[in-house]
N, C-alpha and C positions, 0 to 999 in steps of 0.2 A: 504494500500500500504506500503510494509516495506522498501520502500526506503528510510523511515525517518531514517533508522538504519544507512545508507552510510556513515557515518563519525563519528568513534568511540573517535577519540581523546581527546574532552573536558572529557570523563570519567578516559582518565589513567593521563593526566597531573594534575588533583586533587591530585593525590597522592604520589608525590615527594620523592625520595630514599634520604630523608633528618631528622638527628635526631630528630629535633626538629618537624617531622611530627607529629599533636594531635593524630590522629586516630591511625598510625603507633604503636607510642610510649606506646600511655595508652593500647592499644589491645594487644600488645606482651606479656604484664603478667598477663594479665585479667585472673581469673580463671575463666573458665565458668561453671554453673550451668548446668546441664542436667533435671533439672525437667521441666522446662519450655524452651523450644529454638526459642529464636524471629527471625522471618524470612523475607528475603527482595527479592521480589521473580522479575527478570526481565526480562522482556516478556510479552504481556498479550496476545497473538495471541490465535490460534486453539489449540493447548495444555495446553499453562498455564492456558486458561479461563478451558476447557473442565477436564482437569486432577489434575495439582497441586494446581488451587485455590482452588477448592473445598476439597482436601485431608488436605490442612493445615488449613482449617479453621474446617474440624470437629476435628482434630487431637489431643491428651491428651498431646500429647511430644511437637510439633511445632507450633508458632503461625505467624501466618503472620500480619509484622507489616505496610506492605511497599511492595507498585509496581511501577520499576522503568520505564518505557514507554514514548518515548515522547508521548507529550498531543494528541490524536484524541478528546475527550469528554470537555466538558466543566465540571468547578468544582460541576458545581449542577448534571448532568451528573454522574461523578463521583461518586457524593456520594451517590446516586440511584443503580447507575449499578454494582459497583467493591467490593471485600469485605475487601478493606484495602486503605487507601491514594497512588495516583496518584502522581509518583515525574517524573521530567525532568533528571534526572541523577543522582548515586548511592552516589556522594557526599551528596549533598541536602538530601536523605534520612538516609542518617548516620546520618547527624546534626540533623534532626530530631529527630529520635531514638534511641539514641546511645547505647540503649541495645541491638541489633541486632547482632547476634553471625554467621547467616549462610546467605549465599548466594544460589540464585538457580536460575540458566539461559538455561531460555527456549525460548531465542530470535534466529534470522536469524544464523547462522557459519558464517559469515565473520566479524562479531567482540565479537565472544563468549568469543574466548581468550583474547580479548584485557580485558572484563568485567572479565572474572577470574584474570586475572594479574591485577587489580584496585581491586579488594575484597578480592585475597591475603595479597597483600599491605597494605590493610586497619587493615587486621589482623581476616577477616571472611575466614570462612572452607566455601566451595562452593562446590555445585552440581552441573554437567554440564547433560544439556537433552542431547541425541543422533541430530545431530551430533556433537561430544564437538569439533568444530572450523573446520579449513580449512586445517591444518597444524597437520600433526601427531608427527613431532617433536619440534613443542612446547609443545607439551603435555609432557615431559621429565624435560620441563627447568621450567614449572609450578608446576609441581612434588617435582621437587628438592627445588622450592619456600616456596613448603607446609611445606615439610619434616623439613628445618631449619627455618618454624616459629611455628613448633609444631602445625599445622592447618591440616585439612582432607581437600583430590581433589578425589572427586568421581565422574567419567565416568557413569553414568547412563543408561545403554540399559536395558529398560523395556522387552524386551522379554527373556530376562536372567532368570525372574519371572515368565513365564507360568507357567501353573497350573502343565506339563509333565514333566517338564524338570527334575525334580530329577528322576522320574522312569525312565527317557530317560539315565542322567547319567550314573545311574546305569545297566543299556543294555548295555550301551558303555565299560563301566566298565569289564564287563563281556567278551564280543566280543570281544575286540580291539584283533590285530589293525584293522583298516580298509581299505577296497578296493575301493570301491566307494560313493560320497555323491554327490546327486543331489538336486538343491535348483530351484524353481517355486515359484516365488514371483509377483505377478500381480495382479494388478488392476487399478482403473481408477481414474485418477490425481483429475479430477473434484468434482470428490463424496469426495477425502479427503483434496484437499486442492481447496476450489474453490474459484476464485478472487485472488488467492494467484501468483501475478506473478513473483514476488520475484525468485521462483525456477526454471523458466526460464531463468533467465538473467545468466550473468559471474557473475560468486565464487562460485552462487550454484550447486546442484550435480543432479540437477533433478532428474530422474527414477531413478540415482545410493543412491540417501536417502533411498531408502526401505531395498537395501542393508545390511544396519547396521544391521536389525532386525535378517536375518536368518545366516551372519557373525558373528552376540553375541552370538547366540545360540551354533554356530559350536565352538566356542569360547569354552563357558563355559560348552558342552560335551567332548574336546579335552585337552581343559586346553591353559594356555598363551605359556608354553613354546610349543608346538604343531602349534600355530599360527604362531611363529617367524619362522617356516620352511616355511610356504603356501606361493609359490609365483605365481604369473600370467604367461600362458603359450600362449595362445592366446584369444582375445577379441574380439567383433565387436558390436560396437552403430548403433543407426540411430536416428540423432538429424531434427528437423522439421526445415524447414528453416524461420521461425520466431520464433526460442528457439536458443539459446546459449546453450542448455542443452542436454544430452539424455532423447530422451522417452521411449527407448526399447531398449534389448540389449543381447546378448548370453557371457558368459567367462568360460574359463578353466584354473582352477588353478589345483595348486597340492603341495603335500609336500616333497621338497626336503630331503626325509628319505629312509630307506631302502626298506619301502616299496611302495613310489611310488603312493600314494592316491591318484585322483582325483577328483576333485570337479567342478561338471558340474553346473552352474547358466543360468537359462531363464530369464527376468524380463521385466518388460513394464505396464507402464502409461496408455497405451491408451486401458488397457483391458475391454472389455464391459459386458463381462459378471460376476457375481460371483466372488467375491475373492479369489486368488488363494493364500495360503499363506502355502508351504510343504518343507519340507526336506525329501529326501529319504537316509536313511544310507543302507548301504551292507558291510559287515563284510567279513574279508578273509576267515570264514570260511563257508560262506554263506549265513547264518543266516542276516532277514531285518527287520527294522525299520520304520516306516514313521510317523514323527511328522507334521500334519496337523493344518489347522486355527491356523497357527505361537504360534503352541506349547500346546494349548489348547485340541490338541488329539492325543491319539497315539496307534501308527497300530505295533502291533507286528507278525514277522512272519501270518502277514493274519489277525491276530486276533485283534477285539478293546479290547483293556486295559485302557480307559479312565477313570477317575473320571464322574460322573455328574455336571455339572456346570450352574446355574441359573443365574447369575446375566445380570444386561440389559446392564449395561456399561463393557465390556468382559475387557477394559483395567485397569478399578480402581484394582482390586486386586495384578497385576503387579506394577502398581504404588505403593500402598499398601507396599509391601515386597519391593520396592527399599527406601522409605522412614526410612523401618526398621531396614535396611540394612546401613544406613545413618545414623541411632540412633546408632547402635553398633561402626560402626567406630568413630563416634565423643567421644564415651567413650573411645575407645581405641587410637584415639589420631593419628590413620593410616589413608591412604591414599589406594584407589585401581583404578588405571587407565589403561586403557587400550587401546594402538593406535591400536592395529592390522586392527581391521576392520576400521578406517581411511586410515590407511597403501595402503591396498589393496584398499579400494574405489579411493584413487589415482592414483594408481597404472592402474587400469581399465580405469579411465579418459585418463590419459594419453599416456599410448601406445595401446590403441582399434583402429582398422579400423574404422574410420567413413563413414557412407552412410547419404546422407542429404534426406527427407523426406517432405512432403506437409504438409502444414503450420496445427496449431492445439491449437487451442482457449480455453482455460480453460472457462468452462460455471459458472453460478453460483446454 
């Protein structure tokens, strides 16, 4: 139950805008080594057990020193099940290891940010999972955080990494501009987050989290400056009447440009069958694209143009390349974030037609 997260506070007031802060003070001129980077990874839910713990523990570049979680496991528990010590908040694990240079938060959004703003402060470079927080314009004022402590804020959307996306770039590349993009994103809440009722309740984004995935892709075929045109033109949910959330939902954005793009989104929770996870591009000159299984295939004019791809966990290699992605920026000392797709996922929350809907039980 991630209600344990509902009260972020005891983690930012550790770390006081005061000179004489330890961690502040000694971190701001630390140089850091890149051969080895000690990592404090907080979250330990359906992602960080499934994805990032296991990427930093085989990893050459990162090591994981530290999970910050309040306690579910007992400490013998712990030392059984997890692949790094168990702390109650990112304080406590500083003191512990005060080699610890990165942060990585793959906890709830409604206190993502608050744990980025406490591991800026501290003087760590942080990874945010998708979706990095509640609020797209604090992602601006963390930014700016990073920038003038010389630290890296990297936005993380793993579908930016599909295996297509470069050959897809480059279609777009070629094409632009474009006429129409239609996005089909579905499938069923249960099978990927089950027990998990968290994404029900107020702050979360329920059925609008899958969002992120085919909004990064549109993202990182179109470019950021392309994003900041896309705005919502009509919308309509249908929340169950025991969720706080959407489970399903149709939107039409578009780009306020000369040309007038459209962008048609279906999406829904309660899909039963098969995962549905496609974008379809159409090019003003006609010419089409369909990046399928969120990026892992892709249909050109008619034709498959895929790579082959084996692996059993379809998400490690996305992970993989966002991690390496992560290496390069801490060398270089930059920052890459990105609110757009928060932007818009707002945006859809809050001026959609809502229809309310029969009640709908996450199974396990």
């Amino acid at each position: 139950d991630n209600g344990r997260w509902l009260s972020p506070i005891p983690i930012v007031t550790h770390y006081p805008e005061a000179p004489g802060n330890k961690y502040c003070s000694r971190r701001q001129t630390m140089n850091i080594s890149l051969s080895s980077i000690d990592v404090v990874l907080i979250g330990y839910g359906e992602i960080g057990r499934s994805q990032h713990a296991p990427i930093l523990e085989s990893s050459k570049v990162f090591s994981l020193q530290a999970i910050v979680d309040p306690p579910l496991l007992s400490k013998e528990e712990q030392e059984v099940c997890t692949p790094a010590p168990f702390y109650a908040s990112l304080t406590e694990a500083i003191e512990m290891h005060p080699s610890i240079k990165v942060c990585v938060i793959a906890c709830i959004p409604w206190v993502s940010q608050d744990y980025a703003s406490a591991a800026l402060d501290a003087g760590l470079s942080v990874l945010m999972e998708k979706p990095p927080g509640i609020d797209h314009r604090r992602l601006y004022e963390l930014e700016n955080i990073a920038r003038s402590k010389h630290l890296t804020l990297f936005t993380g959307y793993h579908s930016t990494a599909s295996p297509e996306i470069q050959q897809a770039k480059e279609w777009v590349e070629r094409n632009n501009p474009m006429k129409e993009i239609r996005i089909e994103w579905k499938e069923n809440a249960s099978k990927w987050h089950p027990d998990q009722e968290w994404i029900t309740q107020e702050n979360g984004f329920g059925v609008l989290d899958i969002l992120f995935n085919p909004l990064s892709i549109v993202e990182e075929l179109l470019g950021a400056k392309s994003m900041e045109e896309l705005v919502l033109e009509t919308s309509s949910i249908l929340i169950p009447r025991n969720w706080s959330t959407p489970i399903s939902g149709s939107s039409t954005l578009y780009f306020a440009s000369a040309n007038k793009c459209r962008v048609f989104a279906d999406y829904a929770w309660n899909h039963k069958d098969d995962d549905i996870w496609k974008i379809g591009f159409t090019s003003s000159n006609g010419h089409t694209m369909d990046l399928n299984d969120g990026g892992a295939q892709i249909i050109i004019s008619g034709r498959n143009e895929s790579h082959v791809r084996s692996e059993s966990n379809i998400l490690r290699p996305e992970y993989e390349q966002l991690y390496a992605h992560l290496h390069q920026l801490l060398i270089r000392k930059k920052s890459e974030v990105r609110p757009a797709p928060l932007r818009l996922v707002n945006e859809i929350f809050v001026h959609s037609s809502v229809r309310r809907g029969d009640n709908y039980f996450l199974k396990s």
